[in-house]
C-alpha positions in Angstrom: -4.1 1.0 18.4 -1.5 3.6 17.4 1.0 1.4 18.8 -0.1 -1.9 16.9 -0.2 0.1 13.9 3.7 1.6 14.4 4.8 -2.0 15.4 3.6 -3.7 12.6 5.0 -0.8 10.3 8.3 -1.2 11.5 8.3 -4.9 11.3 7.3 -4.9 8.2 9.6 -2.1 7.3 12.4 -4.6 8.8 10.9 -7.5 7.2 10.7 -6.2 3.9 14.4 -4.8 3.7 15.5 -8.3 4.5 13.7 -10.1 2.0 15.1 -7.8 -0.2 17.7 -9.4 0.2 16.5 -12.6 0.1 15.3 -11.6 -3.1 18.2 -10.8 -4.7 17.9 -13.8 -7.0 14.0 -13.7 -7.9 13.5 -13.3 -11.7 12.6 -10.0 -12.9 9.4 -11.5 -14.6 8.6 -12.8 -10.7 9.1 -9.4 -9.0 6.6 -7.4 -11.8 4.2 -10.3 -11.1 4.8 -10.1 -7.3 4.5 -6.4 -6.9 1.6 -6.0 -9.8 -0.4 -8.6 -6.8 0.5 -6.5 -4.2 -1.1 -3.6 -5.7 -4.4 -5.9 -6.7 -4.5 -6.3 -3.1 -4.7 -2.9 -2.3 -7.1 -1.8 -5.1 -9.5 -4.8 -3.4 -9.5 -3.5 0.2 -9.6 -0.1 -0.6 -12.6 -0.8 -3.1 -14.8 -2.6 0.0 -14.4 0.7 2.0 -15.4 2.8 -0.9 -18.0 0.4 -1.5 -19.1 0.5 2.4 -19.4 4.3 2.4 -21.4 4.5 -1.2 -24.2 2.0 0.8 -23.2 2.9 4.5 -26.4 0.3 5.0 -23.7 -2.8 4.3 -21.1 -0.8 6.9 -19.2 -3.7 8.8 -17.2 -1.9 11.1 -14.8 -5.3 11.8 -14.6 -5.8 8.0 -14.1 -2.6 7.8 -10.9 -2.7 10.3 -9.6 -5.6 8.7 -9.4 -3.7 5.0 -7.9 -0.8 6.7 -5.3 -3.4 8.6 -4.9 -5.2 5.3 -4.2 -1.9 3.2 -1.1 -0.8 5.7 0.4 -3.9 5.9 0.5 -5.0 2.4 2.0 -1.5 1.8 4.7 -2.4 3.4 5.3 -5.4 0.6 5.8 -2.8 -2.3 9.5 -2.0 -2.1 10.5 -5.7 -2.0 8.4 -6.2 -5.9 10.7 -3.9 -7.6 13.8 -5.2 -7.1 17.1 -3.9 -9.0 16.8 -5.4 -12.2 13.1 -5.6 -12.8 13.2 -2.3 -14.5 13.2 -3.4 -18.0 10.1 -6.0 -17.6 7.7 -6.3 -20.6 3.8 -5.7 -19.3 5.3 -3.4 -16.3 3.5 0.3 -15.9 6.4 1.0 -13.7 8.7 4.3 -15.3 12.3 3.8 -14.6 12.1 6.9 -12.2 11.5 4.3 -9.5 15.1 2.8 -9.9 16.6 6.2 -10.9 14.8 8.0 -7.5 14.8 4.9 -5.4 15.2 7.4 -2.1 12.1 9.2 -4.0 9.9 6.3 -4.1 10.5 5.1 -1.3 9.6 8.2 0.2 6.6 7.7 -1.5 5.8 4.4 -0.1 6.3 5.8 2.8 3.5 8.4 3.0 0.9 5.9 1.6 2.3 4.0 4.4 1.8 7.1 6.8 -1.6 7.7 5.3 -2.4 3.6 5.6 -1.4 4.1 9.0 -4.2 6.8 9.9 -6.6 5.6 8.1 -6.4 2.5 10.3 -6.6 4.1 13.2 -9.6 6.3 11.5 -11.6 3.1 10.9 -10.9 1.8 14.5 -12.8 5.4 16.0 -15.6 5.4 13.2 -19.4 4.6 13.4 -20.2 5.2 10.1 -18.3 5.1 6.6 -18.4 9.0 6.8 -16.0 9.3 9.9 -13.4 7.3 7.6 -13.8 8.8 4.0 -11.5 11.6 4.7 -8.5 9.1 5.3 -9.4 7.4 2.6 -9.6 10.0 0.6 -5.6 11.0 2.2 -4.4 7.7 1.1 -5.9 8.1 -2.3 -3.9 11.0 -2.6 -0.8 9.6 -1.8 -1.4 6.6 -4.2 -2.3 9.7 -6.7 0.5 11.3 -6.6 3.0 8.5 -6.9 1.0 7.0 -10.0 1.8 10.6 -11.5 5.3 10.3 -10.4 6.6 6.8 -10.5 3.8 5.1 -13.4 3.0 5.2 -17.0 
């Protein structure tokens, strides 16, 4: 599982610095919508495993896999929303730090990524929501701390 999880963290890692890019040409407006999804996604997985260790009655362990699964990978879409001039967008809770630090945030992404990563692979051992909460708990942390960081 380990292995799945680093593959598909370096594709994505891959995938995401060439649509970067790609990118290159996507309206600012687009890339604050874009990212601001990304991170919608990622509040709604990481609610249903929250949600499944509040009622552990209503744990699914393969739902459970696939919000874990769901969480790393679409952490690896967050660089590619905050492309180089989308730092001045209107509705954005994004502080210019992110453009000033870049090799800061993306250090940043790259623990919740880290974090995403173990969490997966806690999910894939546990038989309860119990065995998991600690990851989760790690990943909150991460998300934490670059909220503090990077967002107003």
């Amino acid at each position: 599982m380990k292995f799945v999880a680093s593959f598909c963290l370096t594709s994505m890692l891959a995938f995401s610095a060439l649509a970067h890019e790609a990118h290159s040409e996507v309206k600012p407006e687009d890339a604050k919508d874009y990212r601001q999804g990304v991170f919608q996604t990622l509040k709604w997985n990481i609610g249903g495993l929250v949600a499944m260790a509040k009622n552990p009655d209503i744990f699914d362990k393969d739902h459970a896999n696939l919000l874990a699964q769901r969480l790393h990978l679409s952490g690896g879409m967050i660089l590619e929303g905050f492309t180089d001039d989308s730092d001045m967008v209107q509705g954005s809770d994004a502080k210019l730090e992110i453009w000033d630090d870049r090799p800061g945030f993306e250090a940043a992404v790259n623990n919740y990524l880290e974090k995403a990563g173990l969490l997966v692979d806690a999910v894939a051992k546990a038989e309860s929501p119990a065995a998991y909460m600690e990851q989760v708990k790690e990943l909150g942390g991460s998300c934490k701390a670059c909220h503090k960081k990077y967002r107003n």
